[in-house]
DRENLO-260757 format. One record per atom (N, C-alpha, C, CB): x, y, z. Coordinates in Angstrom, 1 decimal. Glycine has a CB too. Layout:
BEGIN
[node [X,Y,Z]]
...
***
This chain:
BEGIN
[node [-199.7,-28.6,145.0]]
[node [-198.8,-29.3,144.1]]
[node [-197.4,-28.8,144.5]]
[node [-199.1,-28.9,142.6]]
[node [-196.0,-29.8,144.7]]
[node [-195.1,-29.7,144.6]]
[node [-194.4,-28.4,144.1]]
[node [-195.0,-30.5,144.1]]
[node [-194.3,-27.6,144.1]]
[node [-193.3,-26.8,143.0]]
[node [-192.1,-27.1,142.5]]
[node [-192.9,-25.8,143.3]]
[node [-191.3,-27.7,143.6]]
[node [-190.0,-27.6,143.7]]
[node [-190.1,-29.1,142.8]]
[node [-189.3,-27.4,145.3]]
[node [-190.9,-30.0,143.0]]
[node [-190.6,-31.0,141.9]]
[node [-191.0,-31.0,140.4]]
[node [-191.0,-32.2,142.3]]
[node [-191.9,-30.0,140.1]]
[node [-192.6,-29.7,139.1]]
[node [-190.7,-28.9,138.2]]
[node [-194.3,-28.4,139.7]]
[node [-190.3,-28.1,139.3]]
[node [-189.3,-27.4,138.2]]
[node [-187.9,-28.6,138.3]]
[node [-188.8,-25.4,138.9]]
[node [-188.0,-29.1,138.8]]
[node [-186.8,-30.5,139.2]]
[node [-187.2,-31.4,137.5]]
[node [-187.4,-31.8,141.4]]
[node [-188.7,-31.7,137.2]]
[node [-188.9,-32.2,136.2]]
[node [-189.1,-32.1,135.1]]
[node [-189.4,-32.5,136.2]]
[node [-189.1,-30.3,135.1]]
[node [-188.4,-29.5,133.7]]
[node [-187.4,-29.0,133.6]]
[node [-189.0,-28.5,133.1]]
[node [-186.0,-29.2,134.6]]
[node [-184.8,-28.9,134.2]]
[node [-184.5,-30.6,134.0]]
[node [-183.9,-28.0,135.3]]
[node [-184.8,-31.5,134.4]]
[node [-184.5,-32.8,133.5]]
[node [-185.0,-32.9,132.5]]
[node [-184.7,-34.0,133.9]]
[node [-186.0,-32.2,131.6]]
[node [-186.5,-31.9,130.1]]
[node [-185.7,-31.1,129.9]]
[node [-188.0,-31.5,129.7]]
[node [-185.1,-30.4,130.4]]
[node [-184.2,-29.1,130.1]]
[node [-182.8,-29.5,129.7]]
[node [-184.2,-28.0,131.5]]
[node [-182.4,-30.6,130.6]]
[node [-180.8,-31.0,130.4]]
[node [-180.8,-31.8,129.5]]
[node [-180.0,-31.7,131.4]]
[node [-182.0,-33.0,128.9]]
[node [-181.9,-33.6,127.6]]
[node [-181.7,-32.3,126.2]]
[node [-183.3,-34.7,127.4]]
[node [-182.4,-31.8,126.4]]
[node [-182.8,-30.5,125.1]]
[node [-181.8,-29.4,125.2]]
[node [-184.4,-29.8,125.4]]
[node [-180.8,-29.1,126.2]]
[node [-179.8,-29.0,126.2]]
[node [-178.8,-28.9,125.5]]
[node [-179.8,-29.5,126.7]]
[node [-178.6,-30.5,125.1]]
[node [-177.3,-30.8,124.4]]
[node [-177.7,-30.6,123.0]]
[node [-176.8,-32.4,124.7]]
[node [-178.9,-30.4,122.2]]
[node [-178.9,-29.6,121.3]]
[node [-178.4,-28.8,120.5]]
[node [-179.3,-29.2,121.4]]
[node [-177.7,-28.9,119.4]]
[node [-176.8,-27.5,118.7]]
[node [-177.4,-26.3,118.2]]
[node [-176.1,-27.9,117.4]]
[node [-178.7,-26.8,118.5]]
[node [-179.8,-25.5,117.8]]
[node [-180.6,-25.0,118.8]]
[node [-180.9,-25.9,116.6]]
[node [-180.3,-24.1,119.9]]
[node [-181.1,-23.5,120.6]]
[node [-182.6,-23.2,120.6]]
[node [-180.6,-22.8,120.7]]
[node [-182.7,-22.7,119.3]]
[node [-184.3,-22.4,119.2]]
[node [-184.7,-24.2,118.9]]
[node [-184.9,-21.0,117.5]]
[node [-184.5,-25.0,118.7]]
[node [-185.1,-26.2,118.5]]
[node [-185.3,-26.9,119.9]]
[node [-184.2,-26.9,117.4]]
[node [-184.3,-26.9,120.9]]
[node [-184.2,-27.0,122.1]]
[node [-185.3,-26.3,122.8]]
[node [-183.1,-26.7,122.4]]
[node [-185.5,-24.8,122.6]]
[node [-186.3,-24.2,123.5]]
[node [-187.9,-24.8,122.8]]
[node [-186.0,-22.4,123.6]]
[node [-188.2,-24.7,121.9]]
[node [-189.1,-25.5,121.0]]
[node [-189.4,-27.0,121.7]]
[node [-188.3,-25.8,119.6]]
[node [-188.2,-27.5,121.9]]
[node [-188.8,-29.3,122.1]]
[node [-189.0,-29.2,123.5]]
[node [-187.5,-30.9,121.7]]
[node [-188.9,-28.4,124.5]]
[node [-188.7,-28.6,126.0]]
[node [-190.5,-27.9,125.8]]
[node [-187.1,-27.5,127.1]]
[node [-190.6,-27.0,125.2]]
[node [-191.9,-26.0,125.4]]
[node [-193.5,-27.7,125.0]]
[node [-191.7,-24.0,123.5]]
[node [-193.0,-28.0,124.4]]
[node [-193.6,-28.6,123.2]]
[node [-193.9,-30.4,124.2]]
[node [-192.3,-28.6,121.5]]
[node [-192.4,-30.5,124.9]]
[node [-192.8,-31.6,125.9]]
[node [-193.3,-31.3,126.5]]
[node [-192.2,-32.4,126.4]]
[node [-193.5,-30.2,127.2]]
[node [-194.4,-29.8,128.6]]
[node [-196.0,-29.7,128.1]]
[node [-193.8,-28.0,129.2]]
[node [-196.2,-29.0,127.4]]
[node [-197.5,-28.9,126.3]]
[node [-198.0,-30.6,126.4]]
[node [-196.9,-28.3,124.2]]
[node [-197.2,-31.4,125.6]]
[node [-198.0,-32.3,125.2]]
[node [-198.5,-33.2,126.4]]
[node [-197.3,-33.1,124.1]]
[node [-197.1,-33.6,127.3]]
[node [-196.9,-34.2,128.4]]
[node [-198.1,-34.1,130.1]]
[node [-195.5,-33.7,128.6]]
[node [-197.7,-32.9,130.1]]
[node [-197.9,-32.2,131.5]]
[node [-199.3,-32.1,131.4]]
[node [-197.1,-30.9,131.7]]
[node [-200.1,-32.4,132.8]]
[node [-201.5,-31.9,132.8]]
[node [-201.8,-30.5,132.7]]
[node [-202.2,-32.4,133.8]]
[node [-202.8,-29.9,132.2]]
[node [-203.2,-28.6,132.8]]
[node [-202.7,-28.1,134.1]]
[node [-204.6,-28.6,133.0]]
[node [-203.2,-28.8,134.9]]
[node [-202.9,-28.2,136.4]]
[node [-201.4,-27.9,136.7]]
[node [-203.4,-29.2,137.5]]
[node [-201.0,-29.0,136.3]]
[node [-199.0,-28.9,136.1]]
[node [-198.7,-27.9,135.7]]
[node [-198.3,-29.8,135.0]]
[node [-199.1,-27.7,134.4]]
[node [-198.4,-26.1,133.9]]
[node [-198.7,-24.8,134.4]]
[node [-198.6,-25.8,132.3]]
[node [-200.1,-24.8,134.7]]
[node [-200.9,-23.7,135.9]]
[node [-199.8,-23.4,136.8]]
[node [-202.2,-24.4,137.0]]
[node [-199.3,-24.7,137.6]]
[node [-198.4,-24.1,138.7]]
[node [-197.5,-23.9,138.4]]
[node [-198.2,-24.7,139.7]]
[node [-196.5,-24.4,136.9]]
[node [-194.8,-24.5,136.6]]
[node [-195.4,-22.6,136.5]]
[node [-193.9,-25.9,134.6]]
[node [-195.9,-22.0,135.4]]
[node [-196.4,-20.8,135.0]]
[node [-196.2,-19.9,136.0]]
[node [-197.7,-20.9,134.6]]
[node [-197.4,-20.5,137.2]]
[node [-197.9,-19.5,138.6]]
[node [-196.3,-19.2,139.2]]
[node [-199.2,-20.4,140.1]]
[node [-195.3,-20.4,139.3]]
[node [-194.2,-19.7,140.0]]
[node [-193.5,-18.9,139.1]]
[node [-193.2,-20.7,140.8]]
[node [-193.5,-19.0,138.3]]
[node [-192.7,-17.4,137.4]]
[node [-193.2,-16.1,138.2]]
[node [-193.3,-17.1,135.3]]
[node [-194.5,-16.0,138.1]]
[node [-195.1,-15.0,139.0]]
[node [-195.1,-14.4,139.8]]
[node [-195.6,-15.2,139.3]]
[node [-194.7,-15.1,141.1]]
[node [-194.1,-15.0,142.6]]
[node [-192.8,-13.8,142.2]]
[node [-193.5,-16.9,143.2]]
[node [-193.1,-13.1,143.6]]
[node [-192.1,-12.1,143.5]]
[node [-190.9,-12.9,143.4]]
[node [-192.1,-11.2,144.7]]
[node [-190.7,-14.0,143.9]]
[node [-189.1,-14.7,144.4]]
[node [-188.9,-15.6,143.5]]
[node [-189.0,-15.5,146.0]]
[node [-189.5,-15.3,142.1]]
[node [-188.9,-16.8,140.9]]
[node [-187.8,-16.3,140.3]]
[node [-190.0,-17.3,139.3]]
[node [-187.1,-15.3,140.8]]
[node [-185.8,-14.9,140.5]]
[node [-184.9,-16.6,141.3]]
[node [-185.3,-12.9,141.4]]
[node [-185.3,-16.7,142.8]]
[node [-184.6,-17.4,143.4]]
[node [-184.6,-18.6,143.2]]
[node [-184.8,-17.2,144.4]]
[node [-186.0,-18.8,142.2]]
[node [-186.0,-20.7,141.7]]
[node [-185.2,-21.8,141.4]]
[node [-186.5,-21.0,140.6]]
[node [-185.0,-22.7,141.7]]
[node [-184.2,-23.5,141.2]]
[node [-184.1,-23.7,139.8]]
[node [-184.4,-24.5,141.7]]
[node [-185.0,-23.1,138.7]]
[node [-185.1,-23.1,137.3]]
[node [-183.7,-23.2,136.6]]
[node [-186.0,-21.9,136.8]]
[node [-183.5,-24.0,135.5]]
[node [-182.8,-23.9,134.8]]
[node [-183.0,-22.9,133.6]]
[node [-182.7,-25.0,134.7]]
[node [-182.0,-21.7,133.1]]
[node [-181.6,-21.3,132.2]]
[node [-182.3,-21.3,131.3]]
[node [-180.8,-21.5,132.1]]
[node [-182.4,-22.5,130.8]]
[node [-182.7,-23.1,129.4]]
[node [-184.4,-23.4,129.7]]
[node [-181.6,-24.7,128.9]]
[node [-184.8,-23.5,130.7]]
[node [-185.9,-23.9,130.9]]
[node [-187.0,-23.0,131.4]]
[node [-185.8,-24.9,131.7]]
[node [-186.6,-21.4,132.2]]
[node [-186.9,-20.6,132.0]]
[node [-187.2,-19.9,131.2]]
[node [-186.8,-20.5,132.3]]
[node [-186.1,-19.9,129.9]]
[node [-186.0,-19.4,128.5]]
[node [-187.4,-20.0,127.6]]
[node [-184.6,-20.0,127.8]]
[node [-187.2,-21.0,128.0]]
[node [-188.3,-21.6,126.9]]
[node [-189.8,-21.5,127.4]]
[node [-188.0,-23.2,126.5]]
[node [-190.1,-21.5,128.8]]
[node [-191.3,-21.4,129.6]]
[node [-191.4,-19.8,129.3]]
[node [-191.2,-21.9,131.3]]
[node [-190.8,-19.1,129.0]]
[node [-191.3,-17.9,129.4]]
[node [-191.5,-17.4,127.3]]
[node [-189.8,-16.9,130.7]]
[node [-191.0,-17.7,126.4]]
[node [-190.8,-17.7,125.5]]
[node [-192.3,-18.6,124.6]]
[node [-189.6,-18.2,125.5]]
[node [-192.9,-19.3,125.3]]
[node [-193.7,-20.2,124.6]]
[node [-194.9,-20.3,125.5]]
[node [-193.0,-21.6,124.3]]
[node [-195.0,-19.2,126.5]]
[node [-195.6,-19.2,127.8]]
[node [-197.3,-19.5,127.0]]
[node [-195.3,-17.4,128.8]]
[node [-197.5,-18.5,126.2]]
[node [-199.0,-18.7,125.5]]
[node [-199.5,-19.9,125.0]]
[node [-199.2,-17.9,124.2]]
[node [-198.7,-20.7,124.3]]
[node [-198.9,-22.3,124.1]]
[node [-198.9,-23.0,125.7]]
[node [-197.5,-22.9,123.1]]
[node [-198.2,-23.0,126.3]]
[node [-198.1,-23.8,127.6]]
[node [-199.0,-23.4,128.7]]
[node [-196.6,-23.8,128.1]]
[node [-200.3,-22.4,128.2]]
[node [-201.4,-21.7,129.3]]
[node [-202.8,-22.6,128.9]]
[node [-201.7,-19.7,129.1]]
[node [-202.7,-23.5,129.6]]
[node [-203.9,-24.4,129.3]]
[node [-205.6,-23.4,129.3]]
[node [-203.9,-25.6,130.7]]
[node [-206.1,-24.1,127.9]]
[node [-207.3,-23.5,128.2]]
[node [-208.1,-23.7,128.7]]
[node [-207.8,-23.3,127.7]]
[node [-209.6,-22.6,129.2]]
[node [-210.2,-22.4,130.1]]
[node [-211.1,-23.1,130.5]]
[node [-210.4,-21.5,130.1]]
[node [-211.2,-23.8,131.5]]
[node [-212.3,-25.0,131.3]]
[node [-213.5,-24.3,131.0]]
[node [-212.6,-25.8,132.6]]
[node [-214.8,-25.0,130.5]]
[node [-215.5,-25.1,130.1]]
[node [-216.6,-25.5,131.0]]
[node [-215.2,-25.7,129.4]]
[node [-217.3,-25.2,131.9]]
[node [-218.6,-25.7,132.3]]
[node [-219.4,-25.8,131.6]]
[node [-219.0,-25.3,133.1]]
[node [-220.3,-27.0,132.1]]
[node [-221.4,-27.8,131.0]]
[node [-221.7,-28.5,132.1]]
[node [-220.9,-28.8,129.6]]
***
């Protein structure tokens, strides 16, 4: 999977939610589109690059690491299920 477009597509969730006057509502609605939006696998990887020694260097937006890292437990898809 992409990385670099995976975080390119949550700093454009990031710059709408942005312009927000209420920060916690912003970090809320960016957490909350990724949740509803994004497949499992998606957030697996947006998640896994926080991880990486070098996600200091990410292209991540501010506002979008704030809220990924803040709402990280909601946005950790659960564990598949074999059957």
């Amino acid at each position: 999977m992409d990385e670099q477009n995976l975080i390119d597509m949550a700093n454009r969730i990031g710059e709408f939610f942005d312009s927000m006057p209420d920060r916690e509502e912003a970090l809320a609605g960016i957490a909350d589109h990724i949740r509803r939006f994004w497949e499992p696998r998606m957030r697996r990887a947006l998640l896994a690059t926080l991880d990486r020694p070098d996600a200091d260097g990410l292209q991540m937006s501010g506002i979008v690491r704030e809220a990924v890292l803040a709402n990280r437990e909601k946005l950790t898809p659960a564990a598949a299920v074999a059957g």
